[in-house]
C-alpha positions as CSV (number, residue, x, y, z in Angstrom):
1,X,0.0,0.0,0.0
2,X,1.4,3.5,-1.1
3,X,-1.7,5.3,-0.2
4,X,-4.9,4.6,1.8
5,X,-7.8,6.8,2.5
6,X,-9.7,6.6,6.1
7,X,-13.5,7.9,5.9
8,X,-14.5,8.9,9.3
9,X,-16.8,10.2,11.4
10,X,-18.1,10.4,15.1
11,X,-20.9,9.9,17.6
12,X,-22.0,10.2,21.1
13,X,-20.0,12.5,23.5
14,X,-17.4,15.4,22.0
15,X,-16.9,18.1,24.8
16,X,-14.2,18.4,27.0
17,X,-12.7,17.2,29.9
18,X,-14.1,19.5,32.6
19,X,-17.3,17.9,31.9
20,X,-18.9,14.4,33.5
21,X,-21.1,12.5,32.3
22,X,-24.7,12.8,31.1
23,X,-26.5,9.6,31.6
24,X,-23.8,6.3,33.3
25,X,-21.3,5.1,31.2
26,X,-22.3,7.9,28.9
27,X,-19.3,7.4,25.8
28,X,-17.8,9.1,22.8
29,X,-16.9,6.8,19.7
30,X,-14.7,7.7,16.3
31,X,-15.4,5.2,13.8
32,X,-13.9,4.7,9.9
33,X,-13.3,2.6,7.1
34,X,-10.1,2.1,5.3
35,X,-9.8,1.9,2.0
36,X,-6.9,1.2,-0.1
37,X,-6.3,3.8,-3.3
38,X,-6.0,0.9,-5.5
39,X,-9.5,0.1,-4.4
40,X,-11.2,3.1,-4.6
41,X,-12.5,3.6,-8.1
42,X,-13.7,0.5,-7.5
43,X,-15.5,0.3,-3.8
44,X,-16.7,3.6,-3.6
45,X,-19.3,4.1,-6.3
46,X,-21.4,1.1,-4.3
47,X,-21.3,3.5,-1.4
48,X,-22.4,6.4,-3.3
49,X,-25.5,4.8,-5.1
50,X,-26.9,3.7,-1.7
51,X,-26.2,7.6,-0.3
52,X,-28.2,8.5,-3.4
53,X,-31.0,6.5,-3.0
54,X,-31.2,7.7,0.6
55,X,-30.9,11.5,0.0
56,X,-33.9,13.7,-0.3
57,X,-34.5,15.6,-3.5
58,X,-33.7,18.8,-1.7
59,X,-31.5,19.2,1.1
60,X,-29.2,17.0,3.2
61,X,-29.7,13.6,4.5
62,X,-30.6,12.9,7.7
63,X,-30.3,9.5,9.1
64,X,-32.3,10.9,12.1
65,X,-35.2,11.8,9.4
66,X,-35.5,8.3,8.2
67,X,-38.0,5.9,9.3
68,X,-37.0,3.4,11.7
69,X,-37.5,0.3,8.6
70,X,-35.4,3.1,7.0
71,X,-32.6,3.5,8.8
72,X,-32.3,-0.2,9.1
73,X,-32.0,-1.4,5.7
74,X,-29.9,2.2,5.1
75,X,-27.5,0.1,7.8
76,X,-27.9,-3.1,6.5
77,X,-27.0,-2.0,3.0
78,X,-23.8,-0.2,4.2
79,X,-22.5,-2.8,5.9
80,X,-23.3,-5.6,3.3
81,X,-21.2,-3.6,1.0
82,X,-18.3,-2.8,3.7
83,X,-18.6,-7.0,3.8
84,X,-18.3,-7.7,-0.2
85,X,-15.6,-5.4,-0.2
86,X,-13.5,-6.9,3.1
87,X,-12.3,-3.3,4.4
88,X,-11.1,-3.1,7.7
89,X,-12.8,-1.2,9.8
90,X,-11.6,0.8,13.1
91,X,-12.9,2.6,15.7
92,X,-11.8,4.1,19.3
93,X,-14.0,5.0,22.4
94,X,-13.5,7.0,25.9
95,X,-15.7,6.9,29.1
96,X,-17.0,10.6,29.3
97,X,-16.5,10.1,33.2
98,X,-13.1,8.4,32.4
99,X,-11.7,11.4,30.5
100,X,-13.3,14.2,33.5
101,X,-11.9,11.7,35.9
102,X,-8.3,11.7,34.7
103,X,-8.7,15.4,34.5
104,X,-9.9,16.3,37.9
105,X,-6.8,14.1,39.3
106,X,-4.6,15.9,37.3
107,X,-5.8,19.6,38.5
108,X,-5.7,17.7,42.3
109,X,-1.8,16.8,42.1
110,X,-0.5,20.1,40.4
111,X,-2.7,21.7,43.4
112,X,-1.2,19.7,45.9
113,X,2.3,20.3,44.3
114,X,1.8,24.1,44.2
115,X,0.9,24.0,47.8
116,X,3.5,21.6,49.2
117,X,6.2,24.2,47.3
118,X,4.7,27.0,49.2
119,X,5.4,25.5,52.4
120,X,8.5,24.0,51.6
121,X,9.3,27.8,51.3
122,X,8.2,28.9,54.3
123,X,5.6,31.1,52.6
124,X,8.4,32.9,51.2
125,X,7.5,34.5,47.5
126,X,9.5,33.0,44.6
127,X,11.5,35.7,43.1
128,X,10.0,34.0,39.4
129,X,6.3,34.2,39.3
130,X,4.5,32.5,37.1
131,X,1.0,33.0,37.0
132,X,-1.8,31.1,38.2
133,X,-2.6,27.6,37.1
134,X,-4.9,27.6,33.7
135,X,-7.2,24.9,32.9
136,X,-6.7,23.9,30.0
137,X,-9.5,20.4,29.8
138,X,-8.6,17.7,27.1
139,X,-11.4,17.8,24.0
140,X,-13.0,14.4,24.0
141,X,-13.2,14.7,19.8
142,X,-9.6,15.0,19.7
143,X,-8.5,12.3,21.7
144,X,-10.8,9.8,20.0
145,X,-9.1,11.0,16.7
146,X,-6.2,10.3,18.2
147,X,-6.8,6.6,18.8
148,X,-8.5,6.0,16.0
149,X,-5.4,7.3,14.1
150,X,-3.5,5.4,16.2
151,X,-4.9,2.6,15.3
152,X,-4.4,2.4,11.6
153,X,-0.8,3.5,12.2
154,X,-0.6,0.1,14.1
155,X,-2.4,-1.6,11.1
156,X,-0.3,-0.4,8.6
157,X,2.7,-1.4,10.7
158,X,1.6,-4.9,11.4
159,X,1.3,-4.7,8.0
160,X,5.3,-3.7,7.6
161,X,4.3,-1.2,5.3
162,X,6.6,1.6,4.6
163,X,6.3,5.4,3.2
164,X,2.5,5.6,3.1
165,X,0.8,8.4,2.2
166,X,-2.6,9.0,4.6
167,X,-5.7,10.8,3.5
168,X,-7.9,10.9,6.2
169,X,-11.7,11.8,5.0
170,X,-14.2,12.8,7.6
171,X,-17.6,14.7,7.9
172,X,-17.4,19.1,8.0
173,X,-15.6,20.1,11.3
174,X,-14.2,23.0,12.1
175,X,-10.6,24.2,10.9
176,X,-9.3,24.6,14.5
177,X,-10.4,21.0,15.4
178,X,-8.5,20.2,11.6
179,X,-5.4,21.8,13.0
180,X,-5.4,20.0,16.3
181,X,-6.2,16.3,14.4
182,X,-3.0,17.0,11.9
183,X,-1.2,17.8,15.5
184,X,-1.8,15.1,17.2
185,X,-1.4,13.0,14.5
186,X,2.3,14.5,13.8
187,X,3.0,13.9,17.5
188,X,2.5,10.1,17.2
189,X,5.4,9.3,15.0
190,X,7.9,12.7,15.7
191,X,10.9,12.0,16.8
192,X,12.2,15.4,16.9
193,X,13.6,17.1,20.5
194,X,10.3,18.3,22.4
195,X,10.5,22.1,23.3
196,X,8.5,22.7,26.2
197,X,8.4,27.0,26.8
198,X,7.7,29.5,29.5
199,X,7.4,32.7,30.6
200,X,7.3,34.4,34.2
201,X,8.4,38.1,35.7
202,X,11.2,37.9,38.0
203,X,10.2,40.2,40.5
204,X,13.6,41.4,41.6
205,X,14.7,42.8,38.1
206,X,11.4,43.7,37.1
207,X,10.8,42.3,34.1
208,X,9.3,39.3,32.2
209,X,11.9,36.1,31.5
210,X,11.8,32.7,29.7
211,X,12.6,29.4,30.6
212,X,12.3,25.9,28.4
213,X,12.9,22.4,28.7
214,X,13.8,19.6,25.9
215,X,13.5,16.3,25.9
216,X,15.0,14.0,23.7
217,X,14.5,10.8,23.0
218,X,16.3,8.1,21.5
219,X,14.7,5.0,19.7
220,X,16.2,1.3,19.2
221,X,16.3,0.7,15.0
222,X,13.3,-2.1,15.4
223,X,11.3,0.7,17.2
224,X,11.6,3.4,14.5
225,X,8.3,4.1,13.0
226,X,9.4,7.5,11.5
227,X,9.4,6.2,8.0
228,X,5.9,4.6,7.9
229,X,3.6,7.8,7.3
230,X,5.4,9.7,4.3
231,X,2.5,12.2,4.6
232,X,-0.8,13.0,5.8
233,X,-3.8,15.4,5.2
234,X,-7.2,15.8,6.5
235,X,-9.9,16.4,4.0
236,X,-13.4,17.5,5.2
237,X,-15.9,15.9,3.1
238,X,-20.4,16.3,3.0
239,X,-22.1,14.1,4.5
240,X,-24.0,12.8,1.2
241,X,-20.7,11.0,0.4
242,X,-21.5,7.2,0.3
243,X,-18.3,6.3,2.7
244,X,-18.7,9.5,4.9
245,X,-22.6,8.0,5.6
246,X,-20.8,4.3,6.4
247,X,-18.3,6.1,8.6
248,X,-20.9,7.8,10.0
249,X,-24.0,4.8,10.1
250,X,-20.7,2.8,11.9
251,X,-19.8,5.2,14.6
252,X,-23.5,5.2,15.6
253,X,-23.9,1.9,15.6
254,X,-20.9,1.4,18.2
255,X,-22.2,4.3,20.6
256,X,-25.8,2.7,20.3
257,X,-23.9,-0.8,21.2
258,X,-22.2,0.9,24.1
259,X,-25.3,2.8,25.5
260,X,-27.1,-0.4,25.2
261,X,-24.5,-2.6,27.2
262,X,-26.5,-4.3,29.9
263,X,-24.9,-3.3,34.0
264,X,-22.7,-6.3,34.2
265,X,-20.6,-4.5,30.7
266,X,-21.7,-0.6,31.1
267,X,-18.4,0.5,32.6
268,X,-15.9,-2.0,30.9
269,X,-13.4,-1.8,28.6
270,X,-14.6,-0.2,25.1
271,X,-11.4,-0.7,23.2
272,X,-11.6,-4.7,22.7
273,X,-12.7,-7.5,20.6
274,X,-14.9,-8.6,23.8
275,X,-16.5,-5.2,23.4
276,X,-17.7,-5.2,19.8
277,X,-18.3,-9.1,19.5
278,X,-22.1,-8.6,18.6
279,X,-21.1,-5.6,16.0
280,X,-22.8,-6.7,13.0
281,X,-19.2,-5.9,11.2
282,X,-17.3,-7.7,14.1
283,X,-15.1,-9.5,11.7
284,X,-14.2,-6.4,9.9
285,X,-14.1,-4.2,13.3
286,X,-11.2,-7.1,14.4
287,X,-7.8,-5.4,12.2
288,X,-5.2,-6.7,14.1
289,X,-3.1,-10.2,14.4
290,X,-2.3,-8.9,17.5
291,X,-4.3,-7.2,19.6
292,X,-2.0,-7.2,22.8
293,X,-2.3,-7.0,26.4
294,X,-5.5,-4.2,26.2
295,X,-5.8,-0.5,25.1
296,X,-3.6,1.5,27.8
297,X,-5.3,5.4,27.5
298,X,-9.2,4.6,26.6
299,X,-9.4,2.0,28.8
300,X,-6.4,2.5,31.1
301,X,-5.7,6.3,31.7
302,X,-9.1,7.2,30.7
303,X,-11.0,3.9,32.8
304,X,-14.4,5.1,34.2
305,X,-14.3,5.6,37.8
306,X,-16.4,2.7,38.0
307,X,-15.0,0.1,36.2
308,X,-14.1,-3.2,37.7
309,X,-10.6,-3.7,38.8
């Protein structure tokens, strides 16, 4: 593979971090479907008859508009053609309360620290002061494109694919949340010394001075991944699309599958084969030879509060 496109979308919970849950075990999913360039001329015009067929003569469609018998043979159709054309599907889920969780704990220890260094001091002023702390919350829809990119990077490298070029296709969003997807996504395979920057105003010369760290790391040959990706973009796409509208049908169908987990499940891992065993698309949703010990940020970092230990 020289060059794949990923058609995405998502459903359920996108805030941000400083907020809990709505309803228990209340979730966010990203959900797409890979495609292959060498397969696209020939996959997607399935994909864009059944949108057709689906799309009122004036205006947008709305899966939400369609009658229940509707929207079922609308998802039945998608996925029967996601089936004859064997593309691997992905997806990637957090615990609202997970991701408010890990936030609130975070805010608790850089509290604690502030404090503990102010009596360490004797309540003694630092001559450097920096400011008060800002609370800056994680956005839910950019770590779930974070995993979900994560994920096909994974792919591709079980894969031992090298120098591939990414497209990734998703439904309108706005161009800051673009910016912060191509970010993220540049973080996961950079290499490069990390520059970390700040400013405070030293109160004894009066005036306003910089400080930075760096941290470098330094990666064994076998655990080099910097030449996988050769490039990537992110191309926002309308939702009449055929494979935007099975990106999209497929993330809800995984947030109504996680809303619908009975209370033995509800606060479990999302991030597993266990999880999405009675997905319709369960052999296509299962990408990996290998799918390790568990997920360690959805379901570790980001577990809900109440999950089992």
């Amino acid at each position: 593979m020289t060059k794949v496109f990923l058609y995405c979308d998502e459903s359920g919970a996108k805030g941000y971090a400083d907020q809990d849950e709505a309803w228990p075990g209340e979730t966010g999913v990203f959900a797409g479907v890979m495609v292959p360039e060498e397969c696209l001329a020939t996959v997607k015009p399935a994909f864009d008859q059944i949108a057709a067929r689906y799309t009122p003569e004036s205006g947008k469609l709305h899966i939400a508009d369609l009658s229940p018998a509707q929207q079922e043979a609308l998802r039945d159709e998608l996925f029967a053609s996601i089936k004859s054309a064997n593309l691997p599907c992905f997806w990637y889920a957090i615990h609202v309360s997970g991701l408010h969780s890990h936030h609130q704990k975070f805010l608790g220890i850089f509290k604690r620290g502030v404090e503990e260094l102010r009596v360490a001091r004797g309540g003694v002023e630092p001559r450097v002061k920096r400011g008060s702390l800002r609370e800056e919350p994680a956005s839910m829809h950019v770590e779930l494109f974070s995993g979900l990119y994560s994920n096909l990077v994974a792919f591709l490298l079980e894969r031992k694919q090298q120098g591939v070029s990414i497209e990734v296709r998703t439904d309108q969003v706005d161009s800051p949340l673009v910016k912060r997807f191509n970010e993220v996504a540049g973080e996961l395979l950079d290499n490069n010394p990390s520059v970390s920057t700040t400013t405070g105003f030293d109160a004894v010369e009066k005036k306003v001075v910089t400080g930075s760290v760096t941290t470098t790391v330094q990666w064994s040959h076998e655990l080099d991944f910097t030449s996988l990706v050769s490039s990537l973009s992110i191309v926002t796409l309308p939702g009449s699309d055929g494979l935007i509208l099975a990106a999209d049908v497929l993330a809800n169908s995984l947030n109504h599958l996680f809303r619908s987990r009975d209370a033995k499940a509800l606060y479990g891992p999302l991030n597993s084969m266990d999880s999405v065993a009675s997905h319709p698309l369960a052999t296509h949703l299962d990408a990996f030879f290998y799918w390790g010990v568990g997920d360690s940020i959805g379901d570790g970092m980001y577990r809900h509060p109440k999950a089992r230990t």
